[in-house]
C-alpha positions in Angstrom: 33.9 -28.1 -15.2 35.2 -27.6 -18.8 32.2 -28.6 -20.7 30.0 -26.3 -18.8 31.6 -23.3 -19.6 31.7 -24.6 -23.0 28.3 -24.9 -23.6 27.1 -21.8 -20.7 29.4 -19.2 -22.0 30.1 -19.2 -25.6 31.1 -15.9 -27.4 29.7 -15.1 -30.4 32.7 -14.0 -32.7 30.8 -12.1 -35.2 30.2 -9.0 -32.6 32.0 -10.0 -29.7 28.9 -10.1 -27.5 28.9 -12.9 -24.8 25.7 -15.0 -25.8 22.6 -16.0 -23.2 23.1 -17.7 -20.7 20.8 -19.8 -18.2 21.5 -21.4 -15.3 21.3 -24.0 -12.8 20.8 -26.6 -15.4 18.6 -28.8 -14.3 16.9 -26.6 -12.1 14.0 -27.3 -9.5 12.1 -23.7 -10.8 14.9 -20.8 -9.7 16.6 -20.4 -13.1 18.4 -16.9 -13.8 18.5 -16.0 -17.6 21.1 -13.1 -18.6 20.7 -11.4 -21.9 23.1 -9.2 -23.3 21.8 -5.4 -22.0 19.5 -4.1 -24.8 15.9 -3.7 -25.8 15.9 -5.9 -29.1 15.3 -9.3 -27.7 12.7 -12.1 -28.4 12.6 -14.8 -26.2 10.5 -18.2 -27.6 9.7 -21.1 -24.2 9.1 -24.3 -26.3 8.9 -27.5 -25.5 11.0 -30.5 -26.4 8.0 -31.6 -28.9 7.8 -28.0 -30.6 4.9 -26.4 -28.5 5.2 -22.7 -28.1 4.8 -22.1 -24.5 5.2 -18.8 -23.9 7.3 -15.6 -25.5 8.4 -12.5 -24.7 9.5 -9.2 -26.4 11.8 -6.1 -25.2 14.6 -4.7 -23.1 16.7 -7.7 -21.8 15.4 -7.3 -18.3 12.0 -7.6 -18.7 12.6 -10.4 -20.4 15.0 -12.1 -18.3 12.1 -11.4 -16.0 9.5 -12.8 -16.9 11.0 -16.2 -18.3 12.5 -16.7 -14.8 8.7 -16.2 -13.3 7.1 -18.4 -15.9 9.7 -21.3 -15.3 8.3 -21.5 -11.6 4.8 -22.7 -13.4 6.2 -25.0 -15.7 5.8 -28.9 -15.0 9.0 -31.2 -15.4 10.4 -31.8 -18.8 13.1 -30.5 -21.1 12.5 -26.8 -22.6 13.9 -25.0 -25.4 14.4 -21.2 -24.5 15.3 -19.7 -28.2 16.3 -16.0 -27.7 16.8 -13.5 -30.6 18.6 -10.9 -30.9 19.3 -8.9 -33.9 18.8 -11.7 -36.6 20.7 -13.9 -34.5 19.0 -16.9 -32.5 20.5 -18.5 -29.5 18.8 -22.1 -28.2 19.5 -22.6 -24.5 18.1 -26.0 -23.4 17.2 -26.4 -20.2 15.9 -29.5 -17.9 12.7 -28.5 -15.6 12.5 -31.2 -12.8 
């Protein structure tokens, strides 16, 4: 599907890094989240109404971690997953259902 990879794999042409990705989308709960490999990232959960729900800070895997285990919890609705990474920010949505 053209339009997935458009919008799941986009690279960022100021540094040539591959930004976030999350996926399935919708997902029942199992969502994987990759993050470029360092230890600079933020990671904001907020809801489609602009509630923080949770954030993270530090190496990508950890991270990546700890968003997939909070996603399990979540109840159904549509989520914002805004990660930052060196002054850039990268909003991933993603459908909970």
């Amino acid at each position: 599907n053209r339009s997935r990879v458009a919008t799941d794999e986009v690279w960022n042409a100021a540094n040539g890094d591959l930004q976030p990705r999350l996926w399935p989308n919708p997902n029942d709960g199992e969502v994987h989240l990759q993050l470029a490999d360092s230890d600079n990232w933020h990671l904001q959960l907020i809801r489609i109404d602009g509630a923080l729900v949770a954030e993270w800070s530090g190496e990508a895997l950890e991270v990546q971690q700890a968003f997939e285990a909070a996603v399990l919890d979540l109840a159904p609705g549509v989520y914002i997953a805004k990660c930052i990474h060196l002054g850039n920010a990268y909003h991933l949505r993603m459908v909970k259902r």
